[in-house]
C-alpha positions in Angstrom: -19.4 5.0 -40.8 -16.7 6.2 -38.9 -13.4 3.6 -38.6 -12.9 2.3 -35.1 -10.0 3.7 -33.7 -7.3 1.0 -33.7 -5.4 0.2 -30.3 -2.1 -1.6 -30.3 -0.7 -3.2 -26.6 2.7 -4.1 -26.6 3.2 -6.7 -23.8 1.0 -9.7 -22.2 1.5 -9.7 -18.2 -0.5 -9.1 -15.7 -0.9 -5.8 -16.1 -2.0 -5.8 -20.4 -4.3 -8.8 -19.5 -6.1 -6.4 -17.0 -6.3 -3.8 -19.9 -7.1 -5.6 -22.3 -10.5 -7.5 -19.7 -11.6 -3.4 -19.7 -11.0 -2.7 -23.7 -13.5 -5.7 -24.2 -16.8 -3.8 -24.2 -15.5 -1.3 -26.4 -14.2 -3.9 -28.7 -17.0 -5.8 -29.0 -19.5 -2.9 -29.7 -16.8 -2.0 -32.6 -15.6 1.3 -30.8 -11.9 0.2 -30.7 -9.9 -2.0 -32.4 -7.2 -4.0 -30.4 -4.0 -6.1 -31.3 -1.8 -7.8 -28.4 1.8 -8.7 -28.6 2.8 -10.6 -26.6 6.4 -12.4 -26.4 5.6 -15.3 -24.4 3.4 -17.8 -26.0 1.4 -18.7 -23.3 -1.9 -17.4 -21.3 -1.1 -14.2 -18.8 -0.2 -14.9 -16.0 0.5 -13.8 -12.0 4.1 -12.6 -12.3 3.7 -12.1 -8.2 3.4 -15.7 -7.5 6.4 -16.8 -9.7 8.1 -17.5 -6.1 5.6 -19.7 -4.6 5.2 -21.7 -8.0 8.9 -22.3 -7.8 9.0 -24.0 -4.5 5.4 -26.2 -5.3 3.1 -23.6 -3.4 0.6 -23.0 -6.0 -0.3 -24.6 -9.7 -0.1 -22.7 -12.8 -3.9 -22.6 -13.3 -4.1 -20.6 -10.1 -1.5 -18.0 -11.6 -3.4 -17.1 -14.8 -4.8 -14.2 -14.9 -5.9 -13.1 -18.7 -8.7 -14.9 -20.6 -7.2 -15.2 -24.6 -10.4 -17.2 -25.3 -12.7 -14.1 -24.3 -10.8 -11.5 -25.5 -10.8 -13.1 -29.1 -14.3 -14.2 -29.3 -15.0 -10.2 -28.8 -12.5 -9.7 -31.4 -9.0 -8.8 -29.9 -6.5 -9.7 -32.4 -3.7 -11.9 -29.8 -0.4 -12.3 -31.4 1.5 -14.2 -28.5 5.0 -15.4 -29.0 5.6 -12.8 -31.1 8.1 -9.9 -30.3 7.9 -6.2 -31.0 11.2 -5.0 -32.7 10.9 -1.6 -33.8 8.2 1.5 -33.1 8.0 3.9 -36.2 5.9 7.3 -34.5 5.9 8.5 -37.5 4.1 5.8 -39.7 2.7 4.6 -36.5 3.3 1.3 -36.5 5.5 -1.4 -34.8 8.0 -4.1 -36.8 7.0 -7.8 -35.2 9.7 -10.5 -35.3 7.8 -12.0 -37.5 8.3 -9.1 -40.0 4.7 -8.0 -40.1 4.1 -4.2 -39.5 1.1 -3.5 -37.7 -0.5 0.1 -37.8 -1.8 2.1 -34.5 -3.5 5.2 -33.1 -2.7 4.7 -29.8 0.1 2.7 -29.0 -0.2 1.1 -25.4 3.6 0.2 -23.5 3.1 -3.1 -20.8 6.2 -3.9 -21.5 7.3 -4.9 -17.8 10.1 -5.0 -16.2 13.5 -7.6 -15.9 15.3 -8.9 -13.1 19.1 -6.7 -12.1 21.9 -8.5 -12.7 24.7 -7.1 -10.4 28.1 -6.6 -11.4 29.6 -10.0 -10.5 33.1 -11.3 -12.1 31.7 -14.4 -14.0 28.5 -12.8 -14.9 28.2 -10.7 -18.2 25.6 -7.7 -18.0 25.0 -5.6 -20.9 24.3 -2.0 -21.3 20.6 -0.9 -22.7 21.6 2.6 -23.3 20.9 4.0 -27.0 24.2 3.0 -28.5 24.0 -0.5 -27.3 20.6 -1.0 -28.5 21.3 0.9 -32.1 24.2 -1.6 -32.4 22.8 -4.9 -31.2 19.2 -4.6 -31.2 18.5 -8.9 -31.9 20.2 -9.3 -29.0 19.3 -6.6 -26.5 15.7 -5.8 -27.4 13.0 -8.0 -25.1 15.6 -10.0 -24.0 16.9 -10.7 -20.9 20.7 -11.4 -20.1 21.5 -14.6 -20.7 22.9 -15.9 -17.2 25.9 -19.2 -16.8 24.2 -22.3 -15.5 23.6 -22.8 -12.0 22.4 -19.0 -11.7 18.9 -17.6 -12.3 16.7 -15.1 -11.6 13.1 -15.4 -10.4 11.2 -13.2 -13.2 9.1 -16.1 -15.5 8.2 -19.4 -15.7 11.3 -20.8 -17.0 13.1 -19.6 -13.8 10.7 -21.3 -11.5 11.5 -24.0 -12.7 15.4 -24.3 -12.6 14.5 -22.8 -8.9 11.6 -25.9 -8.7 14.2 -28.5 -9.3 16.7 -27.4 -7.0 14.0 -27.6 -4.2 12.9 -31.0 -5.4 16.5 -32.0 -5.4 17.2 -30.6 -1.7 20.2 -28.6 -3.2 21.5 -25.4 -1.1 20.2 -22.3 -2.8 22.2 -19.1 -2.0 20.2 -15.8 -2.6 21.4 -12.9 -3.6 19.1 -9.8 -2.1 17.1 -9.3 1.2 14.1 -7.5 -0.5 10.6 -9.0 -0.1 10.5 -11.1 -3.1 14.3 -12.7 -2.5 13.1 -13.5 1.2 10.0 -14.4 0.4 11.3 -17.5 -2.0 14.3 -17.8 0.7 11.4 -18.9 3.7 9.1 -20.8 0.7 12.3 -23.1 -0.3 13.3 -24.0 3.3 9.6 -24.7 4.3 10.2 -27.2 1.3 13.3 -28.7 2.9 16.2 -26.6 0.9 19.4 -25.8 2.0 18.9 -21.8 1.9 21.6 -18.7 2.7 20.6 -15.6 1.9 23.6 -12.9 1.3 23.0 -9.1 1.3 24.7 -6.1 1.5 23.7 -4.2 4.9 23.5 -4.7 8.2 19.7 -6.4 7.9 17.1 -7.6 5.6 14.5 -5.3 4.0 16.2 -1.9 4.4 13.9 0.0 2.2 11.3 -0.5 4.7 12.3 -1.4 8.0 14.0 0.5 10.7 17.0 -1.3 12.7 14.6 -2.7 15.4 12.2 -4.4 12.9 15.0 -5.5 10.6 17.0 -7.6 13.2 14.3 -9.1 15.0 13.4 -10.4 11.6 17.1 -12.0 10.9 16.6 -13.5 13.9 13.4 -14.8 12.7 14.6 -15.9 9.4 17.3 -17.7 11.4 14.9 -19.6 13.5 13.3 -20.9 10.1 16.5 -22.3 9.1 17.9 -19.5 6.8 21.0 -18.7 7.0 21.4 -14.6 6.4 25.1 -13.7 5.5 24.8 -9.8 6.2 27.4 -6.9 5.7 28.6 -8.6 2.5 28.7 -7.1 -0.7 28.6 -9.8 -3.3 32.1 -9.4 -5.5 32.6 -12.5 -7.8 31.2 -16.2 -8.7 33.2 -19.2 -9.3 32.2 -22.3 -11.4 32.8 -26.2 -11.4 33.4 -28.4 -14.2 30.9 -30.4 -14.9 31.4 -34.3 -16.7 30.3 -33.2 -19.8 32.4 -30.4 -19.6 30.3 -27.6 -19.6 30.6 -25.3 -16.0 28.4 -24.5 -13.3 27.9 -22.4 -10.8 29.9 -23.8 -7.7 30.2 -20.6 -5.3 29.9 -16.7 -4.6 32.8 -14.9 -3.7 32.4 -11.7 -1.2 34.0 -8.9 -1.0 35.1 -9.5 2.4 36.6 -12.8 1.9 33.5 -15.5 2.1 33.2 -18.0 -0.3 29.8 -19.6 -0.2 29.2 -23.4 -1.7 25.8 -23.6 -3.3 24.2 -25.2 -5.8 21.8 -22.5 -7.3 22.4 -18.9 -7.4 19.0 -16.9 -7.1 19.8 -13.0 -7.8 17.1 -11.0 -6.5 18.3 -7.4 -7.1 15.8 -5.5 -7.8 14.3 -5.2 -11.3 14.5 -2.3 -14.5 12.0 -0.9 -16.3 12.2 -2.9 -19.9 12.4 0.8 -22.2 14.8 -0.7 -25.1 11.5 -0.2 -27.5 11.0 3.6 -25.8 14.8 4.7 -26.1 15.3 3.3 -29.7 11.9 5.0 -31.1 12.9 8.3 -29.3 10.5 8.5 -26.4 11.8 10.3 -23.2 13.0 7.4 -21.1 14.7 7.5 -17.2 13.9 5.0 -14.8 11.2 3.8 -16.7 8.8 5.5 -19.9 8.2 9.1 -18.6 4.7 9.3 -19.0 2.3 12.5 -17.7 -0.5 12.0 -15.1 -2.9 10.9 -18.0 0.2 8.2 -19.1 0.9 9.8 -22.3 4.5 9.8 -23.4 6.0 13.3 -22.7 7.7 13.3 -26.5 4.4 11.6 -27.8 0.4 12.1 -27.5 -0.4 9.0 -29.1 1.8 6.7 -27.2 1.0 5.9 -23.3 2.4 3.2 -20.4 1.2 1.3 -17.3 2.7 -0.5 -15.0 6.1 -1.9 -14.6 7.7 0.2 -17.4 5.8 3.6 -16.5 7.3 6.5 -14.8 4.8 9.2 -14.2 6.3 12.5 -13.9 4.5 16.1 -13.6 6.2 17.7 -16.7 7.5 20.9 -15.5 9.4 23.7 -17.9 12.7 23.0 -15.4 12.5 19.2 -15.1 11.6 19.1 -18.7 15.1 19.9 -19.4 17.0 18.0 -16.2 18.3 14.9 -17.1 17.5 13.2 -14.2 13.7 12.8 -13.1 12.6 12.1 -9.6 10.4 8.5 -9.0 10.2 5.3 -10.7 7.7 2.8 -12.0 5.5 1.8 -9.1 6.8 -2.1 -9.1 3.3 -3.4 -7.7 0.8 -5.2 -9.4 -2.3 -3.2 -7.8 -1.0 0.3 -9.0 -0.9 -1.2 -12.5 -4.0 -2.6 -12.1 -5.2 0.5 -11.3 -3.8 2.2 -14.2 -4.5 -0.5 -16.8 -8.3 -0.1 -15.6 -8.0 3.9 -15.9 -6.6 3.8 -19.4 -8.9 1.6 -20.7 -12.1 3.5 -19.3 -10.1 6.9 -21.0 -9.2 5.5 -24.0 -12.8 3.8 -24.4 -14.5 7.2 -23.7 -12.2 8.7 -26.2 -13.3 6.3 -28.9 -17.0 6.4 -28.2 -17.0 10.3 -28.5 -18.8 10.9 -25.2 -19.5 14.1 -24.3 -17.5 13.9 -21.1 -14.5 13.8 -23.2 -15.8 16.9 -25.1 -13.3 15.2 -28.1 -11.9 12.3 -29.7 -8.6 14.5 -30.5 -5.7 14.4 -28.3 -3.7 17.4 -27.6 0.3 17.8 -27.9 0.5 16.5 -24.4 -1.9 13.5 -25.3 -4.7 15.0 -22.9 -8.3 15.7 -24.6 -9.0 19.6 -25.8 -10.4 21.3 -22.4 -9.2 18.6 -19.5 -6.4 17.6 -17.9 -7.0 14.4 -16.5 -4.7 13.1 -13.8 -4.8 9.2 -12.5 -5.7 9.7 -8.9 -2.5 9.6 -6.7 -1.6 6.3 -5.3 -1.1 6.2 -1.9 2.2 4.8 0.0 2.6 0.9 -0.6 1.4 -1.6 2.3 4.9 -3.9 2.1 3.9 -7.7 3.4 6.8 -10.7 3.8 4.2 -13.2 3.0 5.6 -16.4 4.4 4.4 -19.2 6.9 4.3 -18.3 10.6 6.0 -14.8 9.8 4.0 -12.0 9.3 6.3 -8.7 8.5 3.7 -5.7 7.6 5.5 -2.3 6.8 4.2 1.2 5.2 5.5 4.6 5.0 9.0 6.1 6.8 9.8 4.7 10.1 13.5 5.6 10.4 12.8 8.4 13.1 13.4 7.0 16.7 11.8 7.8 20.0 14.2 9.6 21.1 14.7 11.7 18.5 14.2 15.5 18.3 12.4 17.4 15.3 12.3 20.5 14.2 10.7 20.2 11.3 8.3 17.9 12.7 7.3 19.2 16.0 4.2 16.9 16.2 5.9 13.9 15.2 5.9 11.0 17.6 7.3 7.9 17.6 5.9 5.0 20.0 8.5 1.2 19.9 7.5 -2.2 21.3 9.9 -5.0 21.3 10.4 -8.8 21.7 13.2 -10.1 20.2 13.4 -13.4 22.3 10.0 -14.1 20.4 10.8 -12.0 17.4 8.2 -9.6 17.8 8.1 -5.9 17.2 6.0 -2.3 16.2 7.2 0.4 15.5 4.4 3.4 14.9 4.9 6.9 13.8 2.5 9.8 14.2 1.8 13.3 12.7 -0.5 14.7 15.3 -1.6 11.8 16.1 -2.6 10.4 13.0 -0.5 7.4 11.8 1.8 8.3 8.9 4.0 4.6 8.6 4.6 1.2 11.2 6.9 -1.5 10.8 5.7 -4.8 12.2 7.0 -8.4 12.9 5.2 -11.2 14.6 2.2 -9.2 15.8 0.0 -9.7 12.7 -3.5 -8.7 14.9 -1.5 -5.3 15.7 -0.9 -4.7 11.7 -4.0 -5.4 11.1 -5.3 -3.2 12.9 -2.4 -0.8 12.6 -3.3 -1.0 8.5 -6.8 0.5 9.2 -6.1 3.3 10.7 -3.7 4.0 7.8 -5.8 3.3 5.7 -8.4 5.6 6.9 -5.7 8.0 8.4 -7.4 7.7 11.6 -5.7 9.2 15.0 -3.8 6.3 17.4 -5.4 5.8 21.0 -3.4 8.7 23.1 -2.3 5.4 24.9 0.3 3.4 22.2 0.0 -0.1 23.9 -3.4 -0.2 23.8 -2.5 -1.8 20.1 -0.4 -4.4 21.4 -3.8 -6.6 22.9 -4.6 -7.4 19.2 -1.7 -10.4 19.8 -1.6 -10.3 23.5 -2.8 -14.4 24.8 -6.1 -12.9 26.7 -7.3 -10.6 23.4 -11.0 -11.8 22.4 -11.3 -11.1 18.8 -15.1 -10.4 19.5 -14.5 -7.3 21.6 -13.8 -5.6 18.3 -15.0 -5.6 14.9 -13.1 -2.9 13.0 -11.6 -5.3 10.9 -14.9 -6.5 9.4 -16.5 -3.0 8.7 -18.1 -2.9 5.7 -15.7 -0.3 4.0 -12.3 -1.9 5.6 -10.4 -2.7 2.7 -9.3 -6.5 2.0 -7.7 -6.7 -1.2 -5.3 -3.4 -1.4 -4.2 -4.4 -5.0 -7.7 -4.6 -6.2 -9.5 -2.2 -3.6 -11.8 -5.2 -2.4 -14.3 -4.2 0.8 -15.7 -6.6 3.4 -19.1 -5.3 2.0 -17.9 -6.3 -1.5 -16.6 -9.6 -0.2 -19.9 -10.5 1.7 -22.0 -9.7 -0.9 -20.1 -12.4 -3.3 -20.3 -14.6 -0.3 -23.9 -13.8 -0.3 -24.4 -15.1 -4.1 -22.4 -18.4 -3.3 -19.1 -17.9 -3.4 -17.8 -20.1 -0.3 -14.2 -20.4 -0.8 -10.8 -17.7 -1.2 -11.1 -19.0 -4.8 -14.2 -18.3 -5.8 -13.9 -14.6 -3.8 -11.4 -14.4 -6.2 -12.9 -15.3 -9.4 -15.9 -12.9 -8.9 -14.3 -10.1 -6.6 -10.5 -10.5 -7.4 -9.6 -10.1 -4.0 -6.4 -12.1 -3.6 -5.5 -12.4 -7.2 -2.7 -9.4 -6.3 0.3 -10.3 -4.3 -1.9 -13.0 -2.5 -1.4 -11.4 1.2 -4.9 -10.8 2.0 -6.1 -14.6 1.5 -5.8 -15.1 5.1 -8.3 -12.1 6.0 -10.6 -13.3 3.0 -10.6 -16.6 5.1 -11.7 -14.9 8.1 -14.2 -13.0 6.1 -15.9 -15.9 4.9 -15.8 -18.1 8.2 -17.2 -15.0 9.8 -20.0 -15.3 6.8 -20.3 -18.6 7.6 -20.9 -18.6 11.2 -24.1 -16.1 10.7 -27.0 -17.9 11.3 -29.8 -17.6 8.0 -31.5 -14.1 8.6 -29.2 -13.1 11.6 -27.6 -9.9 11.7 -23.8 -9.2 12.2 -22.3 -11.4 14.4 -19.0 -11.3 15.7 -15.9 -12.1 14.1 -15.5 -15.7 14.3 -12.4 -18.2 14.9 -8.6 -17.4 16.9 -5.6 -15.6 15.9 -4.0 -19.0 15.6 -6.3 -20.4 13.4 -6.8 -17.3 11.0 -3.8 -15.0 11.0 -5.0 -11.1 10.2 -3.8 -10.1 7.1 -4.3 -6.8 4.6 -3.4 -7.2 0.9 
């Protein structure tokens, strides 16, 4: 009898739980063997909706998303709480805290990522680079910087809840970082009734994916919420209090430019870093993230592979295998590792079950199989969503050209504007011949509905621009179109969820966004698209018994059009 080969996953998020839900048929029929280490104790769990648990929006039992009880009654070996220290490629096996060694074939890197700390006088950041991590590896290794009281970052649970009190408490927040997630918590605390300023370096929120227009409508949006935005100012220092027991706390952040801003809680959202310190101490080719081929496979090792937050994927060329400097970066979304945790797992289980498909169970230098060179299919550009209440930002691909601009490069290019800023609404589109290639939207959430479909199916604009602006317009009759609810119009983007898909668990009795969830996973992601499940379902549940496809049901103020 031939010994199951054995499969090792090092991390426990949302992205290993997914991987380890596909390994479960191959474990249980004996194929594989699988151990989990994980350093949190607890359950997996929704890492996306760490913001909205921290300002009361959502339970904890909403957020998990792995199934320990399942996984070990197919015979998954779950070590949670437990911490990888060392990788050894060459005995193949990893050092645990706990000083067990555990043996692999294939070694499997979730390892995440961790939230930037900026370079702030008050606030120590350390180095990760191979020296560092060779010198103080119990310090360094899987852990996160340890951050003065009073300041936190929004990555776990434990964070929620330092951000949770301060809500509760009515204390003024300061956030530092106009990215989706830092605004997103910003417009979540202040709908609680916080005290919120949000500080960032350029001239308006969400630069990586708005254009001018789009970004300061939506200052003035955030405004009209009650945030105060600080702009233009580049975060320099932070100053502390003493506190009765004498022990200090944060008190204020200090601007290059001369501000000094009172708060209470300091939320850094900066971005976050691949977690490699396992990768770079074990020798694996590390840049922004694990440098893994199209297949996932380390570059410098067949048997070892990564998804998600801590994978960079990188066409291995002989000229950039020498550069030091690679081009791209792990995804950062929860759907592309979804979509690589469930790729692995089919790959890895087809590898272990010898199936003739994979022609062999031995992988090559390069970790593919003898004769293929399988490739994860290419992701497409992101669909960015500010998910928040009564503001609906939607933004995809690069919309920095202008109207007025000429170019040569791009002759068919075309770029059509619509603004409102007294109501803090905008579009932005940009075409290719016609075909849209990336929008920015604020306030119009119809339009980016709409906008989202044709992107998604790359389908040409109406010759006529402002034909899309009706979707919001006051008179626009959501029955007079019923794109949205075609059977193959996408839903769920993280989880590639259909109407069709969506109707048909609707069908066997699934009546709420919940229960879409449980059996589809449609809004289990990033949560965006729970607004268009809604519709989906009140649109199911206007059909009479029998009837055919009616038209959509309910008004753009009582289900605001949304695509995950």
């Amino acid at each position: 009898m031939t010994t199951p080969r054995h499969v090792v996953l090092l991390g426990y998020g949302p992205v290993g739980a997914r991987f380890v839900e596909e390994l479960l048929p191959a474990v249980a029929d004996g194929s594989l063997e699988l151990t989990v280490i994980g350093g949190e104790a607890m359950e997996a769990y929704n890492r996306v909706l760490v913001a909205e648990y921290a300002v009361g929006g959502t339970e904890l039992d909403s957020m998990l998303v792995g199934d320990r009880e399942a996984a070990e009654a197919a015979g998954v070996r779950m070590m949670l709480g437990v911490a990888a220290r060392t990788i050894d490629r060459d005995a193949r096996t990893v050092e645990l805290s706990t000083g067990e060694r555990v043996g692999y074939d294939r070694l499997v890197l979730a390892t995440g990522a961790r939230a930037n700390v900026p370079t702030l006088d008050g606030v120590e950041r350390h180095r990760r680079d191979l020296v560092s991590l060779e010198k103080y590896p119990d310090s360094l290794v899987g852990r996160d910087d340890e951050l003065p009281s009073g300041i936190t970052a929004l990555r776990d649970l434990a964070d929620a809840e330092r951000v949770l009190a301060a809500v509760r408490a009515r204390r003024r927040i300061i956030v530092l970082g106009a990215g989706v997630l830092g605004l997103e918590l910003a417009l979540a605390a202040a709908h609680a009734g916080a005290e919120v300023c949000v500080v960032h370096h350029g001239p308006h929120p969400m630069p990586r994916n708005l254009d001018r227009g789009a970004g300061l409508v939506l200052r003035a949006a955030l405004r009209r919420t009650g945030v105060t935005v600080v702009a233009n100012s580049r975060a320099e220092a932070v100053g502390f209090r003493d506190e009765a027991d004498g022990s200090r706390r944060f008190d204020q952040l200090v601007t290059a430019d001369g501000k000094q801003l009172r708060g209470d809680l300091l939320v850094l959202s900066c971005g976050v870093g691949a977690r490699t310190e396992l990768a770079t101490l074990a020798g694996l080719r590390t840049a922004a993230g694990v440098v893994v081929h199209p297949w996932l496979a380390s570059w410098s090792d067949p048997a070892v592979f990564a998804i998600g937050d801590c994978a960079q994927i990188v066409e291995r060329t002989e000229q950039n295998a020498r550069e030091r400097d690679l081009p791209g970066a792990p995804a950062g979304l929860i759907g592309p590792g979804w979509r690589q945790a469930d790729w692995l797992a089919a790959r890895l289980s087809a590898e272990a079950r010898g199936e003739a498909s994979t022609r062999s169970t031995e992988l090559g230098d390069d970790g593919s199989l003898p004769g293929e060179r399988p490739a994860l299919p290419a992701e497409r550009e992101a669909i960015v969503m500010l998910k928040a209440e009564h503001l609906d930002v939607v933004a995809v691909g690069d919309v920095s050209a202008e109207p007025w601009d000429e170019h040569p490069s791009h002759p068919r290019r075309r770029v059509a504007q619509w603004a409102d800023p007294e109501h803090h609404r905008y579009v932005k589109m940009v075409t290719e011949g016609g075909v849209l290639t990336g929008f920015a939207s604020v306030g119009m959430p119809r339009t980016a509905a709409e906008l989202t479909l044709l992107f998604e199916r790359r389908g040409e604009l109406p010759a006529d621009r402002s034909l899309l602006l009706r979707f919001d317009g006051p008179d626009f009759d959501p029955s007079a179109s019923g794109d949205a609810f075609a059977p193959t119009a996408t839903v769920c983007w993280c989880n590639g969820v259909t109407v069709e898909r969506i109707e048909a668990s609707t069908a066997s009795g699934s009546t709420t966004v919940e229960c879409i969830g449980r059996d589809t996973r449609a809004g289990t992601g990033c949560g965006g698209c729970k607004g268009r499940i809604g519709e989906v379902l009140a649109r199911a549940a206007s059909k009479p018994a029998g009837a055919g496809d009616p038209a959509p049901a309910g008004s753009p103020d009582d289900a605001p059009s949304r695509t995950g």
